[in-house]
PyMOL Python script that loads the backbone (N, CA, C, O; Angstrom):
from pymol import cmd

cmd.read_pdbstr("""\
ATOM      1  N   UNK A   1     -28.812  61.834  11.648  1.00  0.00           N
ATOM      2  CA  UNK A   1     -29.715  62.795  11.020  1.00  0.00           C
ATOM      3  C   UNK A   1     -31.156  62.610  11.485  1.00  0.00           C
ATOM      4  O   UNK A   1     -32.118  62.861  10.759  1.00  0.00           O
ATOM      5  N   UNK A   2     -31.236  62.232  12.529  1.00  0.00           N
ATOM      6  CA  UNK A   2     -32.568  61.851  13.150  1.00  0.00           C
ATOM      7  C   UNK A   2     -33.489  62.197  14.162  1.00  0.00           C
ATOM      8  O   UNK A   2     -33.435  61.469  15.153  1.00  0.00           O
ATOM      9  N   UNK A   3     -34.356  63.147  14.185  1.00  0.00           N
ATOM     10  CA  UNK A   3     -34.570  64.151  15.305  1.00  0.00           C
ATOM     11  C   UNK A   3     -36.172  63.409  15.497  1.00  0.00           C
ATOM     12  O   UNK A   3     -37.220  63.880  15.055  1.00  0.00           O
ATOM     13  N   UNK A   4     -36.014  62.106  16.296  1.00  0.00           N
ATOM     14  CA  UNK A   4     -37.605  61.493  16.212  1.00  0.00           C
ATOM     15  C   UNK A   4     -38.600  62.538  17.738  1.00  0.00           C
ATOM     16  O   UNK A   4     -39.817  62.723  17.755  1.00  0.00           O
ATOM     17  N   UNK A   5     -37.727  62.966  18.673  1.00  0.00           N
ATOM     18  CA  UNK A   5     -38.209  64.089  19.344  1.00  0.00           C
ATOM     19  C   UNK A   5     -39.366  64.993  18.937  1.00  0.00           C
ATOM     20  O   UNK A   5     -40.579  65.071  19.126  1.00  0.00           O
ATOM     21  N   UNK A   6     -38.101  65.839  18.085  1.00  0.00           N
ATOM     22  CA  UNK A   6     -38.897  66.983  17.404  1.00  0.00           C
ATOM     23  C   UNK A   6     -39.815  66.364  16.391  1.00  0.00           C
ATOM     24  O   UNK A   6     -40.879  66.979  16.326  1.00  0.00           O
ATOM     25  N   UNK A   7     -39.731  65.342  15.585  1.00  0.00           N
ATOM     26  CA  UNK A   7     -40.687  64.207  14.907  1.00  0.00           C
ATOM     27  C   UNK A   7     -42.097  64.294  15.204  1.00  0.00           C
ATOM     28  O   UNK A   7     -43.022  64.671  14.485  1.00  0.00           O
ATOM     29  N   UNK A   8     -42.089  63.717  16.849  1.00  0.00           N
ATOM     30  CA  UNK A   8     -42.837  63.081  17.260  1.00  0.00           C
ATOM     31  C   UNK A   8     -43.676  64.395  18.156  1.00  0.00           C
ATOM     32  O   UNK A   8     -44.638  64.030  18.833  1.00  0.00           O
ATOM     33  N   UNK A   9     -43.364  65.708  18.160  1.00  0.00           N
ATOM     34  CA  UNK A   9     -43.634  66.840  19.102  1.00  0.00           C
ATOM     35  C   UNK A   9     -44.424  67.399  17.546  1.00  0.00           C
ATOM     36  O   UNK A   9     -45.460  68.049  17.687  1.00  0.00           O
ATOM     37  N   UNK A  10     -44.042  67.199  16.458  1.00  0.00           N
ATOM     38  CA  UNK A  10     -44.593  67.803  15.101  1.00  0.00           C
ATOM     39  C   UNK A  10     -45.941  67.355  15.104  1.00  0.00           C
ATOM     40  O   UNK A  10     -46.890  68.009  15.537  1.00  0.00           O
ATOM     41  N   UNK A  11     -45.998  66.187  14.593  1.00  0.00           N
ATOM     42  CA  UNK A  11     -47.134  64.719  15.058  1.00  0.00           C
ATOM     43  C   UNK A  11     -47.885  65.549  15.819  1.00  0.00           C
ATOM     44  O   UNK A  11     -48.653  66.303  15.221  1.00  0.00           O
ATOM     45  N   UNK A  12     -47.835  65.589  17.147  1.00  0.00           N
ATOM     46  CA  UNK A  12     -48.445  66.266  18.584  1.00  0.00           C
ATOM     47  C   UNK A  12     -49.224  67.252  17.793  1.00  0.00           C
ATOM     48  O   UNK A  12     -50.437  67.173  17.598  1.00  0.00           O
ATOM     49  N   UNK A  13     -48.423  68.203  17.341  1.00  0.00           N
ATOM     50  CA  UNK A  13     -48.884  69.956  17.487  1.00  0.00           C
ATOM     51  C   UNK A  13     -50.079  69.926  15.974  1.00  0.00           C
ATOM     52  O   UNK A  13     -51.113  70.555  15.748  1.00  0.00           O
ATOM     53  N   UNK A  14     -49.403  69.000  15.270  1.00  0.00           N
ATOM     54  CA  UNK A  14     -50.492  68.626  14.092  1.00  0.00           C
ATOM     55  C   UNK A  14     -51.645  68.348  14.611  1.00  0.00           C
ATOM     56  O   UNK A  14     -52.607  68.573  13.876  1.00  0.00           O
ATOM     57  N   UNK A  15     -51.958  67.735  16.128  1.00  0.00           N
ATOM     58  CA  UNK A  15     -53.429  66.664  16.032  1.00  0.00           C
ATOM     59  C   UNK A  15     -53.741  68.015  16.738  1.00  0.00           C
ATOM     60  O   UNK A  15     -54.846  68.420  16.378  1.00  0.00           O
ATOM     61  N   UNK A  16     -53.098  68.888  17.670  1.00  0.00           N
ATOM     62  CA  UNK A  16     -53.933  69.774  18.379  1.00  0.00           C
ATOM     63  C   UNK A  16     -54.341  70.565  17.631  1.00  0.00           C
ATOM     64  O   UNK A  16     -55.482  70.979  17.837  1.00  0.00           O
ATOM     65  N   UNK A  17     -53.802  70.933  16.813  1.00  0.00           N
ATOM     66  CA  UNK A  17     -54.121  72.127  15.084  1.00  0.00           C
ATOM     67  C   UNK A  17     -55.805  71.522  14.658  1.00  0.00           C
ATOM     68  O   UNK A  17     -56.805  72.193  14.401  1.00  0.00           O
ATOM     69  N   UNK A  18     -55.670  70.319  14.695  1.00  0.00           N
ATOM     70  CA  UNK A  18     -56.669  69.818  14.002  1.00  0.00           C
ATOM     71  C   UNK A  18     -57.908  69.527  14.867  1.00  0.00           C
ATOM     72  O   UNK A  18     -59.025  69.471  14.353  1.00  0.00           O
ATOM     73  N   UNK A  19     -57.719  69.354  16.100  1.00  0.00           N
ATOM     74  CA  UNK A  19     -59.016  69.159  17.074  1.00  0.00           C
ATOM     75  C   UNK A  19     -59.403  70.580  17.175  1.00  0.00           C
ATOM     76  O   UNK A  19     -60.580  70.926  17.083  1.00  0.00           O
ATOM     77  N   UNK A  20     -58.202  71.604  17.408  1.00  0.00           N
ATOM     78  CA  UNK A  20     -58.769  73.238  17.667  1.00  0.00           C
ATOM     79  C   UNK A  20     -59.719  73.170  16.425  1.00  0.00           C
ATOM     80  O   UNK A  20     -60.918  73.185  16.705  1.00  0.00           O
ATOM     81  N   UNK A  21     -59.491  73.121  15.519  1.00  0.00           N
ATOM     82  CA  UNK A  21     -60.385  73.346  14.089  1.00  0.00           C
ATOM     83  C   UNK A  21     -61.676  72.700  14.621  1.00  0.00           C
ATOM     84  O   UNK A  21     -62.689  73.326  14.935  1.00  0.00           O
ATOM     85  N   UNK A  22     -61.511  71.372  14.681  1.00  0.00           N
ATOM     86  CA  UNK A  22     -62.849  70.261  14.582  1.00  0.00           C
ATOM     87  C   UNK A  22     -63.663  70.949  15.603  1.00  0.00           C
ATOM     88  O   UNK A  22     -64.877  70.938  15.399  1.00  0.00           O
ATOM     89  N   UNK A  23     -63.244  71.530  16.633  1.00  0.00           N
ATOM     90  CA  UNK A  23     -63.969  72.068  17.971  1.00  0.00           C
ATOM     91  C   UNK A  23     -64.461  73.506  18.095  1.00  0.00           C
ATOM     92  O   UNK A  23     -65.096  74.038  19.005  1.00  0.00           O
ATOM     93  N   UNK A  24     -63.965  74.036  16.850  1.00  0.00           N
ATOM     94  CA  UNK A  24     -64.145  75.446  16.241  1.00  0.00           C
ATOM     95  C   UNK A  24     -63.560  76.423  17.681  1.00  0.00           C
ATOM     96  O   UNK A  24     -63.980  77.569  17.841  1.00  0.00           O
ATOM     97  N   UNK A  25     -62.641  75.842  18.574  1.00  0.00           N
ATOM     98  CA  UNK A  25     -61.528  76.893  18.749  1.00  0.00           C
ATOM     99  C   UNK A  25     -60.733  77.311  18.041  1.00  0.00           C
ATOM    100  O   UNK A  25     -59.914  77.975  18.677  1.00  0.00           O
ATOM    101  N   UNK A  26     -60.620  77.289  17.459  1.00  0.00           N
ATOM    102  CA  UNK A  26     -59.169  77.787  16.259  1.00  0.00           C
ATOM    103  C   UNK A  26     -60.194  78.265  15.124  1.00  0.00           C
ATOM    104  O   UNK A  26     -60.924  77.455  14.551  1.00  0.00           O
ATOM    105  N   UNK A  27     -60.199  79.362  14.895  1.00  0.00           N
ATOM    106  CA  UNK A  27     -60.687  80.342  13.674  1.00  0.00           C
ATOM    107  C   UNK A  27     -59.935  80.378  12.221  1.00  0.00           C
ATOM    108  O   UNK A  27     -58.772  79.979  12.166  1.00  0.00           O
ATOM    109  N   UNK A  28     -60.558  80.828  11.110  1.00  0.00           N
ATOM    110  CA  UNK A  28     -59.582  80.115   9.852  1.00  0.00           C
ATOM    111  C   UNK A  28     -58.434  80.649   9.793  1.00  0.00           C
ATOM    112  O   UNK A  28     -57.462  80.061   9.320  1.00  0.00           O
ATOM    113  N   UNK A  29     -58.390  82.100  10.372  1.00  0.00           N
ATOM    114  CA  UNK A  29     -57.226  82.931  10.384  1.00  0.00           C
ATOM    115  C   UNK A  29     -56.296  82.491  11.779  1.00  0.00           C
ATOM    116  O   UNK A  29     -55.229  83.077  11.964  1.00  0.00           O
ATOM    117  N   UNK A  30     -56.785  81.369  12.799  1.00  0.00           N
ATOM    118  CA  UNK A  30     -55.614  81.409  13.805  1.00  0.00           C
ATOM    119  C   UNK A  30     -54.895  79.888  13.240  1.00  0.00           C
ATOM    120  O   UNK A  30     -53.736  79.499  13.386  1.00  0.00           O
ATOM    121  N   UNK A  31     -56.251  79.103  12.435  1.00  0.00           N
ATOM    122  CA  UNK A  31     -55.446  77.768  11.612  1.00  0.00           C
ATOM    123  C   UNK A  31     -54.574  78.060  10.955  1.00  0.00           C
ATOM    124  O   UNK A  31     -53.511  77.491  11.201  1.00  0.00           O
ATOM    125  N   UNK A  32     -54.604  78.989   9.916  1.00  0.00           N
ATOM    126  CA  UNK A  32     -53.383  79.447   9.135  1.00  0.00           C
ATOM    127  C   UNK A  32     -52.166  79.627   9.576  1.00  0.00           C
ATOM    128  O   UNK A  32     -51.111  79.108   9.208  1.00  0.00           O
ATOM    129  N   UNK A  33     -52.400  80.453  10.447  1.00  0.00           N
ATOM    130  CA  UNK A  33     -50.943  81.219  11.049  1.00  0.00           C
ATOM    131  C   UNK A  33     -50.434  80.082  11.979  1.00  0.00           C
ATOM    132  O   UNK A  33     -49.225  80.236  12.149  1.00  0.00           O
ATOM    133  N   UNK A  34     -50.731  79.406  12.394  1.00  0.00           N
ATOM    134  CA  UNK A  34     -50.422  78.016  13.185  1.00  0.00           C
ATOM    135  C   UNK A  34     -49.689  77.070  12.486  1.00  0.00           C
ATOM    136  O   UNK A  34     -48.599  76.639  12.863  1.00  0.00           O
ATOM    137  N   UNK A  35     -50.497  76.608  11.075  1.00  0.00           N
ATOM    138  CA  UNK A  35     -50.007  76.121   9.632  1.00  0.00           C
ATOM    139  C   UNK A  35     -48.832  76.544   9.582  1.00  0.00           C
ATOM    140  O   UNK A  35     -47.903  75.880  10.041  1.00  0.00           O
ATOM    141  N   UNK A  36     -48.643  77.871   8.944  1.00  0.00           N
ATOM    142  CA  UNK A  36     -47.585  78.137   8.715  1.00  0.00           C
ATOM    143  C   UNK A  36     -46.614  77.973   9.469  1.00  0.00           C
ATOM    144  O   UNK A  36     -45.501  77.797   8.974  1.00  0.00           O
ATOM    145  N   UNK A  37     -46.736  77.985  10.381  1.00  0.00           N
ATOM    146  CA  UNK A  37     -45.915  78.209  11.822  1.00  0.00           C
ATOM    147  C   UNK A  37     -45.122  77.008  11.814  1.00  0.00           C
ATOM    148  O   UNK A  37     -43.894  77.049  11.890  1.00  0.00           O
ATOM    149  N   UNK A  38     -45.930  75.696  11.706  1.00  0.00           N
ATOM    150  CA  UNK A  38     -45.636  74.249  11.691  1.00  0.00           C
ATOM    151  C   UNK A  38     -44.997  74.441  10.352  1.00  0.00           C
ATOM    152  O   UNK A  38     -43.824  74.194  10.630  1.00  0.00           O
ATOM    153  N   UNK A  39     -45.023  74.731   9.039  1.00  0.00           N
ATOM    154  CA  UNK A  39     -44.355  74.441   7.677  1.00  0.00           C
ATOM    155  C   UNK A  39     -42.783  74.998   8.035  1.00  0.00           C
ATOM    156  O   UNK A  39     -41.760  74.327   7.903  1.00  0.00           O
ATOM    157  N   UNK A  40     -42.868  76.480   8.551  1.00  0.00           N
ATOM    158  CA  UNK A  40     -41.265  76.568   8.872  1.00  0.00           C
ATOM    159  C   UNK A  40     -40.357  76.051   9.805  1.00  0.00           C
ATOM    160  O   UNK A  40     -39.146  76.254   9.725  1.00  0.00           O
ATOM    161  N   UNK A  41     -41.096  75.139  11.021  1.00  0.00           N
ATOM    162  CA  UNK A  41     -40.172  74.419  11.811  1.00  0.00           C
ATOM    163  C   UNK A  41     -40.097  73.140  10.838  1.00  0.00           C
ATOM    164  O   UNK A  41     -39.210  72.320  11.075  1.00  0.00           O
ATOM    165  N   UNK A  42     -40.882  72.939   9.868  1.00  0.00           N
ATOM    166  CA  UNK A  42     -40.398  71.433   9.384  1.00  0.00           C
ATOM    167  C   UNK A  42     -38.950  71.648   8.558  1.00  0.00           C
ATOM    168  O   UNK A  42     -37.913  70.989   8.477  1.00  0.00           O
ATOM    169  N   UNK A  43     -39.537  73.215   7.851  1.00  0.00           N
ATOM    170  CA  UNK A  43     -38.122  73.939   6.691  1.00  0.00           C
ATOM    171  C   UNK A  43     -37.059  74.002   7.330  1.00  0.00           C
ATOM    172  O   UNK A  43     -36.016  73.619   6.800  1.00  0.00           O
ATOM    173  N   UNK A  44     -37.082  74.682   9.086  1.00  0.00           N
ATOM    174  CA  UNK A  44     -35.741  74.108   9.886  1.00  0.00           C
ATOM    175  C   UNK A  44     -35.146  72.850   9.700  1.00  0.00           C
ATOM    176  O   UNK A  44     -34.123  72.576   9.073  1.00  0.00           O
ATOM    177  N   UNK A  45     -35.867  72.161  10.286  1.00  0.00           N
ATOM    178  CA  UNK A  45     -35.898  71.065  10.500  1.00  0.00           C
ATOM    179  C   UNK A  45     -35.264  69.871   9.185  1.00  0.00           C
ATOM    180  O   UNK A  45     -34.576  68.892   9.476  1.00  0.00           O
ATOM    181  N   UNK A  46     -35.609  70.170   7.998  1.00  0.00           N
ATOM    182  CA  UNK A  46     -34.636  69.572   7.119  1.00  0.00           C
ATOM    183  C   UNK A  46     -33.702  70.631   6.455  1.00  0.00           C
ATOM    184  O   UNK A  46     -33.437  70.308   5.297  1.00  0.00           O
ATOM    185  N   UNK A  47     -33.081  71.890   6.883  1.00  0.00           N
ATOM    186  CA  UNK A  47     -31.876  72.347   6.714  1.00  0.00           C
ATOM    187  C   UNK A  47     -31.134  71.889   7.576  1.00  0.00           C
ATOM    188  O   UNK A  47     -29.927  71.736   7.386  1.00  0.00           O
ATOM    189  N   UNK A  48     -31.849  71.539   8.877  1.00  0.00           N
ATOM    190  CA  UNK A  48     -30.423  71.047   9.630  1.00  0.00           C
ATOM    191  C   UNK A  48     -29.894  69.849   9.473  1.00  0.00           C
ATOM    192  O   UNK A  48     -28.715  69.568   9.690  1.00  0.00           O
ATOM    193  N   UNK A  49     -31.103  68.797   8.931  1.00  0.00           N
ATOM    194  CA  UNK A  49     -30.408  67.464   8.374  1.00  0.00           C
ATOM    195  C   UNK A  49     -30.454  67.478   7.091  1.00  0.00           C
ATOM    196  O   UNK A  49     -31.169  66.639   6.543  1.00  0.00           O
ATOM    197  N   UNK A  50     -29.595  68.573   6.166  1.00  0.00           N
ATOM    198  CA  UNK A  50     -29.197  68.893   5.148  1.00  0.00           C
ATOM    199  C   UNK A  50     -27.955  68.037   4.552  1.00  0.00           C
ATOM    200  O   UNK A  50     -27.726  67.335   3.568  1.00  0.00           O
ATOM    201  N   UNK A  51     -27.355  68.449   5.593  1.00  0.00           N
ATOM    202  CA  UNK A  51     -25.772  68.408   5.740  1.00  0.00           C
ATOM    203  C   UNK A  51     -25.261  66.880   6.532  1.00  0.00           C
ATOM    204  O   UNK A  51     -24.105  66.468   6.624  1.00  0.00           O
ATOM    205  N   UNK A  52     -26.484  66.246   7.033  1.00  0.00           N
ATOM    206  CA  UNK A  52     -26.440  65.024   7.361  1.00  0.00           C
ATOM    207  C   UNK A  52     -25.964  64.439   8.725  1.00  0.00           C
ATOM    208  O   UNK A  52     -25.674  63.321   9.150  1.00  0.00           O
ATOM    209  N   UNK A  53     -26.034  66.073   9.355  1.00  0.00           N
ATOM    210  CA  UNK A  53     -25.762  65.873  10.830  1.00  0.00           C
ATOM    211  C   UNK A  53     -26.719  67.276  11.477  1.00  0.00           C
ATOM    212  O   UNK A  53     -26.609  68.482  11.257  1.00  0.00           O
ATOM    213  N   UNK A  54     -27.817  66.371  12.488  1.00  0.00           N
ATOM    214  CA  UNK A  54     -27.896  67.412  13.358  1.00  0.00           C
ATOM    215  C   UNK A  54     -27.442  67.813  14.703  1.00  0.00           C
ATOM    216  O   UNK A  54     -27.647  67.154  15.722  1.00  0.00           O
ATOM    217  N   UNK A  55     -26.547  69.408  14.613  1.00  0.00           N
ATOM    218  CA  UNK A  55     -25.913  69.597  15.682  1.00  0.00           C
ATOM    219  C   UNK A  55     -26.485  69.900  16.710  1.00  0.00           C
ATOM    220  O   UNK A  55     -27.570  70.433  16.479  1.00  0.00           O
ATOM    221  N   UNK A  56     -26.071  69.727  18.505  1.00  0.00           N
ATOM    222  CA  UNK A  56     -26.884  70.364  19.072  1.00  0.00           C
ATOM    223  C   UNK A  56     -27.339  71.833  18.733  1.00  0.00           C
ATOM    224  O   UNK A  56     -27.830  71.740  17.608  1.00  0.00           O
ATOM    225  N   UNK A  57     -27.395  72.728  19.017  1.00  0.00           N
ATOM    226  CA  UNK A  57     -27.160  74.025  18.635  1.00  0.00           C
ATOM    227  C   UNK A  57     -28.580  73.735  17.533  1.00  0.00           C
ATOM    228  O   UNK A  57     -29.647  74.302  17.763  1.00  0.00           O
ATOM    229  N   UNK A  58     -28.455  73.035  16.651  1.00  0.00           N
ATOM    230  CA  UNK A  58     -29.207  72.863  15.608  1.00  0.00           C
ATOM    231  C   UNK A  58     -30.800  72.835  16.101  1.00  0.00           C
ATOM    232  O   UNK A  58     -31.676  73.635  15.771  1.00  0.00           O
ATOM    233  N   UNK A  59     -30.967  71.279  17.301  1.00  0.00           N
ATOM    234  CA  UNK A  59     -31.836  70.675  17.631  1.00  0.00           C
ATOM    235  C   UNK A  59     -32.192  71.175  18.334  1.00  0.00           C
ATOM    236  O   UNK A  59     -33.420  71.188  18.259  1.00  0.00           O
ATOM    237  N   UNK A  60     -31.476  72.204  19.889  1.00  0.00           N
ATOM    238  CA  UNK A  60     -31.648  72.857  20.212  1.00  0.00           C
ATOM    239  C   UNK A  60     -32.470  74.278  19.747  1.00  0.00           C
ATOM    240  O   UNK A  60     -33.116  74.802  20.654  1.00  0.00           O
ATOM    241  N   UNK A  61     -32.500  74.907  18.494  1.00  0.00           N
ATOM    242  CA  UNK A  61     -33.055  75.599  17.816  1.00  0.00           C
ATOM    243  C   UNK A  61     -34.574  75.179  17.256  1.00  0.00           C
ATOM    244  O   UNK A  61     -35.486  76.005  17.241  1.00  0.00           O
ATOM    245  N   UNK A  62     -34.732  73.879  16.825  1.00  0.00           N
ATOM    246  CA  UNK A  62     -35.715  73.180  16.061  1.00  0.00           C
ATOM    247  C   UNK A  62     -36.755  73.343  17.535  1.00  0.00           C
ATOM    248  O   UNK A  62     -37.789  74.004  17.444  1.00  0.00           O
ATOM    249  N   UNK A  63     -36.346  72.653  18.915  1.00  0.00           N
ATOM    250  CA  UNK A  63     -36.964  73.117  19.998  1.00  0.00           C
ATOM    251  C   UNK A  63     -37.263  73.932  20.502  1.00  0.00           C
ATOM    252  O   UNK A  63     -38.100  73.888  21.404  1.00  0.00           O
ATOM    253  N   UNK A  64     -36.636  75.066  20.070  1.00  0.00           N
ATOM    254  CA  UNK A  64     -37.144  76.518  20.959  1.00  0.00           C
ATOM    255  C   UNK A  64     -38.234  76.645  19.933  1.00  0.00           C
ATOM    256  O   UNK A  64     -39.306  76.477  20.515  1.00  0.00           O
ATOM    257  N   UNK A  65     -38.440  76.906  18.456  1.00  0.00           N
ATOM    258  CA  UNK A  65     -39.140  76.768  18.010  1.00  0.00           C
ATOM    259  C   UNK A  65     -40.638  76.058  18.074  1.00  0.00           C
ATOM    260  O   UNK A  65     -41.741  76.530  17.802  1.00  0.00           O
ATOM    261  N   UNK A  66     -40.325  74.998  18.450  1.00  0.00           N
ATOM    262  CA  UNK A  66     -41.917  74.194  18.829  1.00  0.00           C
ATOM    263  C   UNK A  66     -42.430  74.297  20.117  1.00  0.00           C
ATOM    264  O   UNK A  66     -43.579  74.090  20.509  1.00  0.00           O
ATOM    265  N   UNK A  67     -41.174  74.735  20.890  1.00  0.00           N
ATOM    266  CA  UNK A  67     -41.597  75.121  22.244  1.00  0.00           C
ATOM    267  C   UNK A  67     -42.624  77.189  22.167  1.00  0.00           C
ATOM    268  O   UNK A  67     -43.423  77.641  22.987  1.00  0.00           O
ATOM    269  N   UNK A  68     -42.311  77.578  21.413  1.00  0.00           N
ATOM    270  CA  UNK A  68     -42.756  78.696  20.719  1.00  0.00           C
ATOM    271  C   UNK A  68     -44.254  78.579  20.292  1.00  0.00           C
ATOM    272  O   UNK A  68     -45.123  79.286  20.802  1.00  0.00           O
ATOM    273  N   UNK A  69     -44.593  77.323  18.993  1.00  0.00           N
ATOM    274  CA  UNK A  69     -45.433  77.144  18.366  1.00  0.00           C
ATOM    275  C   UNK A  69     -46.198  76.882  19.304  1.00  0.00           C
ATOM    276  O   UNK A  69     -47.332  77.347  19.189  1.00  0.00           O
ATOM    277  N   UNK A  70     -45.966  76.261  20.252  1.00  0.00           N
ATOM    278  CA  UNK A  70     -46.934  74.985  21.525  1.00  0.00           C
ATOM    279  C   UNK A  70     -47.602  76.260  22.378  1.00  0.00           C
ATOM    280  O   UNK A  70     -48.768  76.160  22.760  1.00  0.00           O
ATOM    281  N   UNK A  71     -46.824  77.455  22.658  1.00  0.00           N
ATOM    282  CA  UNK A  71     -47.636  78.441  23.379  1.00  0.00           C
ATOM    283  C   UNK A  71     -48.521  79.221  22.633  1.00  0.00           C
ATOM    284  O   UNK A  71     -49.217  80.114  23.116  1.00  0.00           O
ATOM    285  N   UNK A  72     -48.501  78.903  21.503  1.00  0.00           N
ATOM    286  CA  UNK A  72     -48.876  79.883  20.045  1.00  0.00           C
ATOM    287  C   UNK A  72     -50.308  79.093  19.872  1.00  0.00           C
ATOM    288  O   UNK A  72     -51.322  79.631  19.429  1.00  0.00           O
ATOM    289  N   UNK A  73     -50.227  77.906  20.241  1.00  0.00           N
ATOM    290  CA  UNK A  73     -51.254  77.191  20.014  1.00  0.00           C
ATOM    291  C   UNK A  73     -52.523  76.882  21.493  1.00  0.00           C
ATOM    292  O   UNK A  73     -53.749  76.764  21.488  1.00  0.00           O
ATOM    293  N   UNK A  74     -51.797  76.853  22.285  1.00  0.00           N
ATOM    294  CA  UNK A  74     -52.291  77.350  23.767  1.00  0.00           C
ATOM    295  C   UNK A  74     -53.141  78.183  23.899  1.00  0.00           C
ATOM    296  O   UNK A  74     -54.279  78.132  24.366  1.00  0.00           O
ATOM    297  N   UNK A  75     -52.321  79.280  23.301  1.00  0.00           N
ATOM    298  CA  UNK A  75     -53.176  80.573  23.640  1.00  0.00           C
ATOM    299  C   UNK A  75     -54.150  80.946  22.663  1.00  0.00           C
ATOM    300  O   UNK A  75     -55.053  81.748  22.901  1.00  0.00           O
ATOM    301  N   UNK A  76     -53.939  80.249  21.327  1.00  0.00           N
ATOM    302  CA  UNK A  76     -55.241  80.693  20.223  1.00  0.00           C
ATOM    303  C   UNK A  76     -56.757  79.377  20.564  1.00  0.00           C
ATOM    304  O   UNK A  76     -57.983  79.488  20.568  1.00  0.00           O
ATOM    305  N   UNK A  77     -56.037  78.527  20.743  1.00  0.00           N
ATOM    306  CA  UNK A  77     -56.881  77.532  21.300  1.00  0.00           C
ATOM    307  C   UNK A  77     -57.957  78.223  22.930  1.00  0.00           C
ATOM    308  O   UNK A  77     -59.153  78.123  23.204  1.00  0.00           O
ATOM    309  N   UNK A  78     -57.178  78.663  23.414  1.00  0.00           N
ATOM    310  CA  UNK A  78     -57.586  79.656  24.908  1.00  0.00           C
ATOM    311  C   UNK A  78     -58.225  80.837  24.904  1.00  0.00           C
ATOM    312  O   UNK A  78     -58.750  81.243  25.941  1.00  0.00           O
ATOM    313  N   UNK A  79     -58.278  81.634  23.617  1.00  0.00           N
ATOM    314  CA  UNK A  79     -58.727  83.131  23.795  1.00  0.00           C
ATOM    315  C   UNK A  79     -59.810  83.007  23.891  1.00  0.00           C
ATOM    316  O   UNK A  79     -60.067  84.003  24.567  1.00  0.00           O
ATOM    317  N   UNK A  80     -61.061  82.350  23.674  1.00  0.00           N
ATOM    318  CA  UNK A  80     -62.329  83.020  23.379  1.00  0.00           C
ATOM    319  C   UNK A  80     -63.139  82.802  21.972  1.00  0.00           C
ATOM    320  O   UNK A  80     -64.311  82.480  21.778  1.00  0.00           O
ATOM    321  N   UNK A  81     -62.104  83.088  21.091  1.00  0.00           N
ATOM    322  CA  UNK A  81     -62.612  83.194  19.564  1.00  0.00           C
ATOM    323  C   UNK A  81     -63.040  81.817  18.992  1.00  0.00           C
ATOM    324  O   UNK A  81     -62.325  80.814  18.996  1.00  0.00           O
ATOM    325  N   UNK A  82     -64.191  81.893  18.541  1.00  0.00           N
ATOM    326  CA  UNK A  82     -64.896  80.447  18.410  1.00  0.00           C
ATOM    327  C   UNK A  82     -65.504  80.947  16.948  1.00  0.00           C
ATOM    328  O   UNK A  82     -66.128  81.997  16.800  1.00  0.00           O
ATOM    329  N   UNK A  83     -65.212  80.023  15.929  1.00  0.00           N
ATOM    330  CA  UNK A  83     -65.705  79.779  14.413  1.00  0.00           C
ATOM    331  C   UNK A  83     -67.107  79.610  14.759  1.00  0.00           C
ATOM    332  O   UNK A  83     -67.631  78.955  15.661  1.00  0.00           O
ATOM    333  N   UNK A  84     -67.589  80.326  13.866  1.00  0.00           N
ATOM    334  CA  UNK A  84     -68.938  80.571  13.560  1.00  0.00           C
ATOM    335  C   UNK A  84     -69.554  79.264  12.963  1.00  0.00           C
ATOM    336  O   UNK A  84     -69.013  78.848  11.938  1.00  0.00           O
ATOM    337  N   UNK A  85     -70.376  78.718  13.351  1.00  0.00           N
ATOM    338  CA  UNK A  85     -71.060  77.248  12.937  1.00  0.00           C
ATOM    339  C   UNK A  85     -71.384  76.644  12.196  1.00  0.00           C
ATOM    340  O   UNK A  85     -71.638  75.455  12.390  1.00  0.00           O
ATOM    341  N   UNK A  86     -71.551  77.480  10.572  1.00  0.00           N
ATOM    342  CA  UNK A  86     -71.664  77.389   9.447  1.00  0.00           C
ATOM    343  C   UNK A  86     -70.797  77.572   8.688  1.00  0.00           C
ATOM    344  O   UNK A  86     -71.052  77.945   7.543  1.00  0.00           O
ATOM    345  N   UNK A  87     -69.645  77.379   9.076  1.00  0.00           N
ATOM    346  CA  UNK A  87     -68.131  77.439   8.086  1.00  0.00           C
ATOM    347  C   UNK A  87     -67.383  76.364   8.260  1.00  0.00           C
ATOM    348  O   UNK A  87     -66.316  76.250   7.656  1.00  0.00           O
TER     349      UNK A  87
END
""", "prot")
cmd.dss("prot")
cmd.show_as("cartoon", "prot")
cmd.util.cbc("prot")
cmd.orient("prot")
């Protein structure tokens, strides 16, 4: 029941969430949707070790997912849009 991979790729996408913020690439509305983004691969992520086995198919899924989030975060981190200095 142990997906330290996808674990350790969560970890990852958390610190980049959080430097985009600190660096005011990431705007409050692209933090959110990023947030969220990360809360439902975790909600995957313990339905599939629900049942106390994760299948490939499963883990495989949990990855397309973060492989998803990681371009999601790329590109909001990349556009341009920069938080205003006083927020």
């Amino acid at each position: 029941t142990q997906t330290p991979k996808a674990n350790a790729r969560q970890a990852a996408q958390q610190v980049r969430i959080a430097q985009g913020v600190k660096s005011g690439e990431l705007t409050r509305g692209e933090r959110r949707a990023l947030k969220t983004e990360q809360r439902h691969i975790r909600r995957v992520e313990r339905r599939a070790k629900a049942d106390g086995v994760v299948t490939p198919r499963e883990k495989q899924k949990i990855n397309r997912k973060q492989n998803r989030a990681n371009r999601h975060i790329i590109r909001q981190k990349n556009d341009g849009d920069k938080r205003p200095n006083n927020l």
